[in-house]
C-alpha positions as CSV (number, residue, x, y, z in Angstrom):
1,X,-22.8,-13.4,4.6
2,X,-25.6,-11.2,3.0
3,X,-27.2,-12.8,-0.3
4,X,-30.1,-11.4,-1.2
5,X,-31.0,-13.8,-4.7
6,X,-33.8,-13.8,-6.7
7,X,-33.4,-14.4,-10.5
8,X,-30.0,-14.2,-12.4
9,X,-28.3,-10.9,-12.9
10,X,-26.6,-12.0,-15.9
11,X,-27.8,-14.5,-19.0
12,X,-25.7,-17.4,-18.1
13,X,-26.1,-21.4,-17.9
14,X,-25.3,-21.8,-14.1
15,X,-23.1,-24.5,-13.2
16,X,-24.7,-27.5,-10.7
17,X,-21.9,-27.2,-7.9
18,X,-21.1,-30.6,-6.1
19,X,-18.5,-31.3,-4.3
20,X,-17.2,-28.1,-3.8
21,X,-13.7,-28.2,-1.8
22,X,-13.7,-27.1,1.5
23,X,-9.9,-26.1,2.2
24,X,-8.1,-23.3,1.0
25,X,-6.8,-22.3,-2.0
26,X,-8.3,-25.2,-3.6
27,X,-11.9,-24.3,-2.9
28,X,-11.3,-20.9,-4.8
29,X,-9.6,-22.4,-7.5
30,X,-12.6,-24.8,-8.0
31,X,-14.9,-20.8,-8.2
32,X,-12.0,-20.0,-11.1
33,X,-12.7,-22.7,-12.9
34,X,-16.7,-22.1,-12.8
35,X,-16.4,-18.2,-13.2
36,X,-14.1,-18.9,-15.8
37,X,-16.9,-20.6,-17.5
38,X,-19.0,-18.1,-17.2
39,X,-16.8,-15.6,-18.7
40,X,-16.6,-17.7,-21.3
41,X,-20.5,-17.7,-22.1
42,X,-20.7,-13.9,-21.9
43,X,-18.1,-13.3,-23.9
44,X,-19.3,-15.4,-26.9
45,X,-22.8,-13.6,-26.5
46,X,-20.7,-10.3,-26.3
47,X,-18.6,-11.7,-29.5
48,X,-15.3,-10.0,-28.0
49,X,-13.8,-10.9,-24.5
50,X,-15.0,-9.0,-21.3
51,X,-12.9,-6.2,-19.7
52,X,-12.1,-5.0,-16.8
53,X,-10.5,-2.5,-14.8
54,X,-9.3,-1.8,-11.4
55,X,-8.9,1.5,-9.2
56,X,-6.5,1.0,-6.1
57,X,-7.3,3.8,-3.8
58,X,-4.8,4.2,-0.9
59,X,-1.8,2.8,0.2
60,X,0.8,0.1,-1.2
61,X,-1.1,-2.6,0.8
62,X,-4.3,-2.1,-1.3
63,X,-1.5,-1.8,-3.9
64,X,-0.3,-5.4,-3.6
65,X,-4.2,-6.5,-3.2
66,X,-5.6,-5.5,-6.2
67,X,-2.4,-7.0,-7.8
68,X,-4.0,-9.8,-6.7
69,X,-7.6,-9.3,-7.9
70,X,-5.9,-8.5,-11.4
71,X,-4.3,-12.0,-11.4
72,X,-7.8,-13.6,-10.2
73,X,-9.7,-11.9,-13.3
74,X,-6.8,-12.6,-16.0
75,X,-7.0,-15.7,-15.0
76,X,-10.9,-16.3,-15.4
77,X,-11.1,-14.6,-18.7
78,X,-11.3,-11.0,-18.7
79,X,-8.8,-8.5,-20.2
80,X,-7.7,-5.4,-18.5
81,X,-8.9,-2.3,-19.9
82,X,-7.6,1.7,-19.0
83,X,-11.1,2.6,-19.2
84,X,-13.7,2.3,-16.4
85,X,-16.6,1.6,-19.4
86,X,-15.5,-2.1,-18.8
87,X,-17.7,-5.1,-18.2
88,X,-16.1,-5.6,-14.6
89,X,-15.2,-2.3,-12.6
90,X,-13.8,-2.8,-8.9
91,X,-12.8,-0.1,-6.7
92,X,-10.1,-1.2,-3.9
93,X,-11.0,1.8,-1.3
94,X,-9.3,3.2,1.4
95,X,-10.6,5.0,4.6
96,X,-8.0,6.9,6.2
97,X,-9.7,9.8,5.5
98,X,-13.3,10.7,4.8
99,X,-12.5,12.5,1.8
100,X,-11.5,9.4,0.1
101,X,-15.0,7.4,0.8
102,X,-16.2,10.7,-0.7
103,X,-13.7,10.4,-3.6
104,X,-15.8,6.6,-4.0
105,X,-19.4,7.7,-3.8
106,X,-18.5,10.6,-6.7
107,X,-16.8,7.5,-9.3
108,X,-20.2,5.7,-8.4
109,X,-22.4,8.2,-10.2
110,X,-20.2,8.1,-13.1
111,X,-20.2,4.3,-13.4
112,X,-23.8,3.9,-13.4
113,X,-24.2,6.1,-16.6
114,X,-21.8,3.3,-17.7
115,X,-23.8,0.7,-16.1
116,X,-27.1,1.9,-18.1
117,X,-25.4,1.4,-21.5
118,X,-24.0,-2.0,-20.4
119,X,-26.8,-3.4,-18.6
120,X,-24.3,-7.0,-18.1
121,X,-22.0,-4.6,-16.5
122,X,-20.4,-5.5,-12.6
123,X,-19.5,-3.3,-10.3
124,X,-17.3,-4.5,-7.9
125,X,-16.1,-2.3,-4.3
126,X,-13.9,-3.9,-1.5
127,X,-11.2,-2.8,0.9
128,X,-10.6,-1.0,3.8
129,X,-13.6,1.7,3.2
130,X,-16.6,-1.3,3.2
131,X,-15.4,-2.1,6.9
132,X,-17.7,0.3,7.9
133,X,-20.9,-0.6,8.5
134,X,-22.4,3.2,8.0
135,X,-21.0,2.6,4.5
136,X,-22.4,-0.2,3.8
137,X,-26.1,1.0,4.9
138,X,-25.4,3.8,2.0
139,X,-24.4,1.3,-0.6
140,X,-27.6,-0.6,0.0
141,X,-29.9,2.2,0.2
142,X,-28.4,4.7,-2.2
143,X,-26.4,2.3,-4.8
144,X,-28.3,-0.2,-5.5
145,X,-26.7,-0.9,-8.6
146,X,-23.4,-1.5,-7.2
147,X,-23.2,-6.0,-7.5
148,X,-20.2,-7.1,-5.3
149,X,-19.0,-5.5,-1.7
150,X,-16.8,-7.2,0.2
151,X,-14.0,-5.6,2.7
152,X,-10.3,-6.3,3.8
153,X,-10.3,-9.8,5.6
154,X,-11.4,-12.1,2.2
155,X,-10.1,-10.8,-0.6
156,X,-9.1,-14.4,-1.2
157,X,-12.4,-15.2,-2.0
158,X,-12.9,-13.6,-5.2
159,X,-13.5,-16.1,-7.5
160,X,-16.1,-17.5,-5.1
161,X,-17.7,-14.0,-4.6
162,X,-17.8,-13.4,-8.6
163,X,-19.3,-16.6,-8.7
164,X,-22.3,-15.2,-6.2
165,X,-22.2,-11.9,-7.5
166,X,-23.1,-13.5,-11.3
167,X,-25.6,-16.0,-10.4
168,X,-27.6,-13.5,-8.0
169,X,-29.8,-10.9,-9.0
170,X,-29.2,-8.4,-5.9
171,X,-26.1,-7.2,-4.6
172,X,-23.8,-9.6,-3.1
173,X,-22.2,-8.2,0.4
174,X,-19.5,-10.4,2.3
175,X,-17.9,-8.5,5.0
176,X,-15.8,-10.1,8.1
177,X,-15.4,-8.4,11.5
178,X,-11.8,-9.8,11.6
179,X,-10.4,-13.0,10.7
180,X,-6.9,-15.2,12.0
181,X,-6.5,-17.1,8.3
182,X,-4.2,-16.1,5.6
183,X,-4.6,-18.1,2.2
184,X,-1.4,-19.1,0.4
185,X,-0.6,-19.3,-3.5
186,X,-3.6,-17.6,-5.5
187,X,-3.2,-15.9,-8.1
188,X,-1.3,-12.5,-8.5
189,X,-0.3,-10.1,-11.7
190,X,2.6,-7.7,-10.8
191,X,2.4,-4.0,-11.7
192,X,6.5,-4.3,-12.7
193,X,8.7,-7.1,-13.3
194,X,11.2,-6.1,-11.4
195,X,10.1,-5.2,-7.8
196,X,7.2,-6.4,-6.1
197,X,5.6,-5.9,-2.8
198,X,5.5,-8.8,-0.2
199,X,2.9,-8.9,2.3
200,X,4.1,-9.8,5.3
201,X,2.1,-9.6,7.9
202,X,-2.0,-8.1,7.9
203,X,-3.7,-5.4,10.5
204,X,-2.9,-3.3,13.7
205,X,-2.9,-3.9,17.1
206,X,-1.8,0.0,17.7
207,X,-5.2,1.7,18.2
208,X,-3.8,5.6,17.2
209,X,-6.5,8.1,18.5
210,X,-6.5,9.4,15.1
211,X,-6.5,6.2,12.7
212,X,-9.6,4.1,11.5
213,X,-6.9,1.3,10.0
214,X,-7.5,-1.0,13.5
215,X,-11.3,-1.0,13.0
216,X,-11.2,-2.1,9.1
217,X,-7.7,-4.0,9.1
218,X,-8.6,-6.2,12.1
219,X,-5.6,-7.6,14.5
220,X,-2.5,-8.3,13.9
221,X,-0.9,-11.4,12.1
222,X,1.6,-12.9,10.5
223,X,2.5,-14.9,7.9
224,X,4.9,-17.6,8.2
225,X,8.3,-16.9,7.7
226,X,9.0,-20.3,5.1
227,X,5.9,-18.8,3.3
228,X,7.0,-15.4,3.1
229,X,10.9,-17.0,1.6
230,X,8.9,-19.3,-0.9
231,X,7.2,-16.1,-2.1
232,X,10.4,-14.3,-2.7
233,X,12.0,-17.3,-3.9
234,X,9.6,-17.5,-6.8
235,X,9.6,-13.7,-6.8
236,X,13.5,-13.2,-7.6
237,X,13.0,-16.5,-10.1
238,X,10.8,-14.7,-12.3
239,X,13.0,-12.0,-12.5
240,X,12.5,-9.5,-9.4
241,X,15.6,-8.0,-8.1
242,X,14.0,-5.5,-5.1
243,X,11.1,-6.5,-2.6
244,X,9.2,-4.5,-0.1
245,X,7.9,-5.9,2.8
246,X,4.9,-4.5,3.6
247,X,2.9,-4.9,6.8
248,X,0.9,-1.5,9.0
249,X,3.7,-2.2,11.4
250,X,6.4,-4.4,10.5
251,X,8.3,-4.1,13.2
252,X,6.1,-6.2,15.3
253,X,6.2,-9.1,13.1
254,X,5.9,-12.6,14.0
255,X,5.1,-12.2,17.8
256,X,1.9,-13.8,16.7
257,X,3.9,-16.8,15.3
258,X,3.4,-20.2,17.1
259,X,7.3,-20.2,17.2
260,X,7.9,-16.2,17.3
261,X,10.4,-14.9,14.6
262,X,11.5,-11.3,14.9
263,X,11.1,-8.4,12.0
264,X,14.8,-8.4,12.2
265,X,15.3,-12.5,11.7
266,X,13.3,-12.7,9.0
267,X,15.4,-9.8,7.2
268,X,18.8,-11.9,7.7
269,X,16.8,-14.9,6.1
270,X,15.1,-13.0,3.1
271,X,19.0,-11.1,2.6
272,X,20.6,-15.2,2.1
273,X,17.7,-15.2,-1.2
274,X,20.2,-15.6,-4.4
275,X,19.2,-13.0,-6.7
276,X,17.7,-10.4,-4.8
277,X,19.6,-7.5,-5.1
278,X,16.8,-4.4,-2.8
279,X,15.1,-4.9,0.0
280,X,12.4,-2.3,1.5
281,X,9.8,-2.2,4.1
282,X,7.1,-0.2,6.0
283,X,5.8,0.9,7.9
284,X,7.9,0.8,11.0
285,X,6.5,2.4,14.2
286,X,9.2,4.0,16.4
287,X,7.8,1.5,19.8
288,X,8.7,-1.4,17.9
289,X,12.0,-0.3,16.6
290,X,14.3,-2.8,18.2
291,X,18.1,-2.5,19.1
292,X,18.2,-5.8,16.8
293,X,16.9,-4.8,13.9
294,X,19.0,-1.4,13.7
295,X,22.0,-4.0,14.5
296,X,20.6,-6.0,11.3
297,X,20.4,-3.2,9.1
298,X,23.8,-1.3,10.1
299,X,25.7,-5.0,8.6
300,X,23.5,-5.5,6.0
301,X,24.3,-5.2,2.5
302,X,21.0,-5.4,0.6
303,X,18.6,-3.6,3.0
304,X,18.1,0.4,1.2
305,X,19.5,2.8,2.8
306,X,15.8,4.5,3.7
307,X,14.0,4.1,6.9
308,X,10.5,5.7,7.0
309,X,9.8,6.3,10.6
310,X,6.8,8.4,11.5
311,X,7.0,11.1,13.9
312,X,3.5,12.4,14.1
313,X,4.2,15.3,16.6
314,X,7.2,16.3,18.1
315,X,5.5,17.2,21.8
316,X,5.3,14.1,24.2
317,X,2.4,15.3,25.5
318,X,0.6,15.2,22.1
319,X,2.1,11.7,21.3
320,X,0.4,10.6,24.8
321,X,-3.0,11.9,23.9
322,X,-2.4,10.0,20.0
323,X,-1.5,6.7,22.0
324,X,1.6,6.6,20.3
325,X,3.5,5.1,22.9
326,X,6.9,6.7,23.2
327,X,8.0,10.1,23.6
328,X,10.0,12.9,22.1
329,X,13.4,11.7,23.9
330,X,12.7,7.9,22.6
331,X,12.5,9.1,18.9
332,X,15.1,11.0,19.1
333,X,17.3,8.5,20.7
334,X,16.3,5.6,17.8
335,X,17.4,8.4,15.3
336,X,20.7,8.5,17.0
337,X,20.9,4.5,16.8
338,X,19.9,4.5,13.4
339,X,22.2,6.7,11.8
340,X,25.3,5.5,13.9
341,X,24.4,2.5,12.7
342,X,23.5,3.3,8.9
343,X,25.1,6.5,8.5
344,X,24.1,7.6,4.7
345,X,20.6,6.4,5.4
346,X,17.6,8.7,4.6
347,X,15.0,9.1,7.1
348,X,11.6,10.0,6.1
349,X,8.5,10.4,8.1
350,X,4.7,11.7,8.4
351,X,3.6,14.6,10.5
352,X,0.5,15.7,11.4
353,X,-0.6,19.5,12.2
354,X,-3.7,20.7,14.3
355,X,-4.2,17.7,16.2
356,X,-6.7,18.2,19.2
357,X,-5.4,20.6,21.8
358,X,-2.3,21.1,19.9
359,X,-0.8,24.3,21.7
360,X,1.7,26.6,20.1
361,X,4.1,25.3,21.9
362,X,3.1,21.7,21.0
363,X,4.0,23.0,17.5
364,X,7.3,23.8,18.4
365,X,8.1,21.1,19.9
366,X,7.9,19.5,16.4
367,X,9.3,21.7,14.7
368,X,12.4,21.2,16.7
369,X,12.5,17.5,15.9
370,X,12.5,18.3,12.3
371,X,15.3,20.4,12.6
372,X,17.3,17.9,14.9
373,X,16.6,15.1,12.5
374,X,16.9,16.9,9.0
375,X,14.3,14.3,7.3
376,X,14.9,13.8,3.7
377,X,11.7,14.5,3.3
378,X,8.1,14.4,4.9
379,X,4.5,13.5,4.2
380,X,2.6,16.4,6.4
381,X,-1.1,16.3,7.0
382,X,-3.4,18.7,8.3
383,X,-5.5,17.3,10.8
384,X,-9.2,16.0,9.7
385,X,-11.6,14.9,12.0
386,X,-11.9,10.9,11.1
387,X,-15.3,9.7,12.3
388,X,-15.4,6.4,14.3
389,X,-12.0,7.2,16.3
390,X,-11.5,8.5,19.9
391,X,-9.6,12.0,18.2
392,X,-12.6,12.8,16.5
393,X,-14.8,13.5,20.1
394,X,-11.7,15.6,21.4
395,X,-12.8,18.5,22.8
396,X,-10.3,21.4,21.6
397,X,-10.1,20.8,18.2
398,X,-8.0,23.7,16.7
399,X,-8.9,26.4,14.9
400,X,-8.5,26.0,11.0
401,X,-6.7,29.1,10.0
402,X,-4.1,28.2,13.2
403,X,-3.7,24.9,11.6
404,X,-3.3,26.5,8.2
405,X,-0.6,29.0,9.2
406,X,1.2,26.0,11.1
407,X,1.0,23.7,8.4
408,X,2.6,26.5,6.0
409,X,5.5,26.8,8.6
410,X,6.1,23.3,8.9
411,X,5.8,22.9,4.9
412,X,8.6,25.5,4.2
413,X,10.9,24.0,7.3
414,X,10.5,20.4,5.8
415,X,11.4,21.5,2.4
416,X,14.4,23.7,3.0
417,X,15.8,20.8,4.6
418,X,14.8,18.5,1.9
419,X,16.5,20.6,-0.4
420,X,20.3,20.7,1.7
421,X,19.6,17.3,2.2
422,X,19.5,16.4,-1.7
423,X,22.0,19.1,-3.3
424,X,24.6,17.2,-0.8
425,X,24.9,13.6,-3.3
426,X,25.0,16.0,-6.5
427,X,28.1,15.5,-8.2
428,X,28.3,11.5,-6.4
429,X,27.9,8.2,-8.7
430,X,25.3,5.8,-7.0
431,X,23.5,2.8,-8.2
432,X,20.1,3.5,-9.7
433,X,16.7,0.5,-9.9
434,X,15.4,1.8,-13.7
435,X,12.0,1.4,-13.1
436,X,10.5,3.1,-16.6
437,X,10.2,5.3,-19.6
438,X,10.1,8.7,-18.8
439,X,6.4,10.0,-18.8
440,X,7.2,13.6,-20.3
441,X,10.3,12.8,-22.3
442,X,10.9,9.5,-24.1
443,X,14.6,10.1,-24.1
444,X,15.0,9.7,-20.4
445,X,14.3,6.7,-17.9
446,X,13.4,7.0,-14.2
447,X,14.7,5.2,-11.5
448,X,15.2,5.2,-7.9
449,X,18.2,5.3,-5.4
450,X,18.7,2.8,-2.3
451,X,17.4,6.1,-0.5
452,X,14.2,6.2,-2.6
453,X,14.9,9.6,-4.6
454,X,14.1,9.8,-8.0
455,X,16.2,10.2,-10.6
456,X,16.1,10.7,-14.4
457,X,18.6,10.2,-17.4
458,X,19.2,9.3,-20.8
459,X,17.9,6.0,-21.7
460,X,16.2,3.3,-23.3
461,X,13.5,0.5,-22.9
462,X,16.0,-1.8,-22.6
463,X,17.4,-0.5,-19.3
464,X,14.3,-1.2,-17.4
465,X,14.7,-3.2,-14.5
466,X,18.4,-3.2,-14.6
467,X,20.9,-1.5,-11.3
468,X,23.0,0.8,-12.9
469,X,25.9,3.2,-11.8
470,X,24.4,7.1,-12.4
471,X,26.3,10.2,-11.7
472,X,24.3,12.3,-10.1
473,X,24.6,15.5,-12.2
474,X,22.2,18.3,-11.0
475,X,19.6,18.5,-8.3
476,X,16.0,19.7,-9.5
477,X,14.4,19.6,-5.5
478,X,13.0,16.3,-5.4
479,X,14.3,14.5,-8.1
480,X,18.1,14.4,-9.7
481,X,19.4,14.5,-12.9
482,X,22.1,12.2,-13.8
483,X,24.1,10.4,-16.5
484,X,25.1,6.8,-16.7
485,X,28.2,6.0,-15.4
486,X,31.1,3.4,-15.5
487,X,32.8,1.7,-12.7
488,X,35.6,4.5,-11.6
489,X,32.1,7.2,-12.4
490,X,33.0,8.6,-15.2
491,X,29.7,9.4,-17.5
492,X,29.2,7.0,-20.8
């Protein structure tokens, strides 16, 4: 750990630590109690309570962390805000692409305006993004004004870190290479009710030729199955009725374990859980998609019906060169399994365009899985070169308008299947999660199918959180219209 301290940064009586726990979560609820205190003193001088607010960059892992740096700042004191001209700013980053550390470095400018106004103002940044030590050089030399870094491995250390971060005068940097603990039971303040995410297991032992997330996520492991079944215990007794289990590939949970569990064991023990009515996951990658787990998911009645299964490339020879590890035939095959097994389940998947030395032919190779598989829909990326992986020293690297043209090709492909895909349930009655209010109309509520689509109708607050029978009355593309229905789906 970096501390560079030389007076305090913020007008506070510090707190003479002794006796400071040394095991975990205790020690960090002993840094609650003591930044707690410290909220407390600023806020009096303030003569309102301290803010704060949180940006979550990236994907629903960083989602489920910064629930968890919510429920560590509600609990000390501060109140959120929806406005970044808050006494406590923290940015959750991602890195998968360069253009999001760029997205980072442009909010900076804009918070030390902020920061100038509110001199007692912290600035917080952690996640996958600070991993990298080029980063981190930046931040010292060109941010100095930023108080707290810290990356991906001890975000259960916040309390502590806020602690260090209030009683220093520099900037407080606490970044791991990698780490093997996992800290149980701290503090965490859901997004919604009624769903939460459930982190199951943390890092990547894959090592894609395109993907950073090995180098900032560290290796693979697990958490305990018991722990992971308390969690969802107390989950579905405060009121949650759909989980996802989240994890950068899930399918190779618990081979880490002293006693190994498989991905598709701990799915028949989280499906006994009274109470919980949905149960998602990703990501799964297609080498670790076992026989087992397809078997689990064909008998099971509270797994969705939606698999998200990343192609990547359609060409075998690509998939070699992007350490994929299996081939064109393989993914093919699993889809085969999957829907013999699960017939009415929706496959979706992510496919890149323009990788290096991606010939035509390469191209049309995956453009042929698409139209074998008929994907409900797809996430397709252009290809960006991602420093500090193996892809981005690849010698031909494809020209931008090919990869332009491609991507367009693949784009109108993907939807026009989308679009058959969807108009096929119009007319059906299916259960529906109500996850909200309608954003643009008050009158309607959104929810989501077992397959994931979207789908609006009539509605009130009230209906929020509840399963509910919808006729599916018109398809808009992406999203469905519907009505709410009885039990023999007739509209009410």
């Amino acid at each position: 750990m970096v501390r560079m301290k030389m007076k305090k940064k913020i007008d506070i009586e510090i707190i003479d630590k002794k006796q400071i726990p040394q095991s975990e979560p205790e020690r960090q609820y002993y840094f609650m109690d003591i930044a707690k205190n410290y909220v407390e003193q600023l806020a009096a001088k303030k003569g309102s309570p301290l803010t704060f607010h949180v940006t979550t960059f990236g994907c629903q892992m960083n989602a489920r962390d910064s629930e968890k740096l919510v429920g560590i700042l509600e609990r000390i004191g501060y109140v959120e805000t929806d406005t970044e001209e808050a006494d406590f700013v923290i940015y959750n980053t991602c890195t998968v692409r360069e253009n999001a550390n760029n997205k980072v470095y442009g909010r900076l400018g804009v918070l030390q305006n902020y920061k100038k106004k509110n001199p007692h103002m912290l600035i917080g940044l952690c996640g996958c993004m600070m991993q990298e030590t080029v980063v981190v050089e930046k931040l010292k030399e060109s941010y100095r004004f930023v108080d707290l870094i810290f990356g991906t491995h001890n975000i259960y250390k916040f309390a502590e870190l806020i602690v260090t971060a209030m009683e220093s005068d520099s900037m407080t940097i606490d970044i791991w290479k990698d780490t093997d603990q996992i800290v149980e039971d701290l503090p965490v303040e859901r997004k919604y009710s009624f769903k939460s995410g459930v982190n199951i297991m943390f890092g990547c032992n894959n090592f894609c030729s395109y993907c950073i997330v090995p180098y900032v996520r560290g290796r693979e492991r697990s958490r305990e199955p018991k722990e992971i079944i308390r969690e969802i215990e107390q989950l579905v007794a405060d009121g949650v009725v759909e989980v996802m289990l989240l994890g950068q590939n899930v399918n190779s949970y618990g081979k880490n374990l002293k006693e190994p569990v498989t991905f598709a064991q701990l799915l028949e023990e989280v499906e006994k859980i009274e109470g919980l009515e949905r149960i998602r996951f990703m990501t799964s990658h297609p080498k670790d998609l076992s026989d087992e787990l397809i078997e689990v998911m064909g008998r099971s009645k509270k797994i969705c019906k939606h698999l998200h299964l990343p192609l990547q490339s359609g060409s075998s020879r690509i998939l070699k060169i992007m350490n994929r590890r299996y081939d064109k035939e393989h993914y093919l095959e699993l889809v085969d399994k999957i829907r013999a097994a699960v017939p009415d389940i929706a496959l979706t998947t992510d496919i890149i365009v323009g990788f290096p030395g991606e010939t035509e032919e390469d191209f049309e190779e995956t453009m042929d899985v698409v139209r074998k598989v008929r994907y409900d829909s797809a996430f397709t990326f252009i290809y960006s070169k991602r420093t500090g992986t193996p892809a981005a020293s690849m010698e031909e690297q494809v020209p931008e308008d090919v990869i332009k043209a491609r991507f367009d090709r693949l784009l109108k492909e993907v939807q026009k299947i989308s679009a058959e895909k969807a108009e096929a349930l119009t007319g059906q009655t299916l259960p529906v999660l109500i996850e909200e209010q309608n954003e643009q109309d008050a009158s309607l509520v959104t929810g989501r199918l077992s397959n994931n689509s979207v789908v609006h109708l009539p509605g009130t607050a009230d209906m929020i959180g509840k399963i509910l029978d919808v006729k599916l009355t018109e398809c808009r593309g992406f999203y469905y219209l519907g009505e709410r229905a009885d039990g023999n789906g007739q509209t009410v």
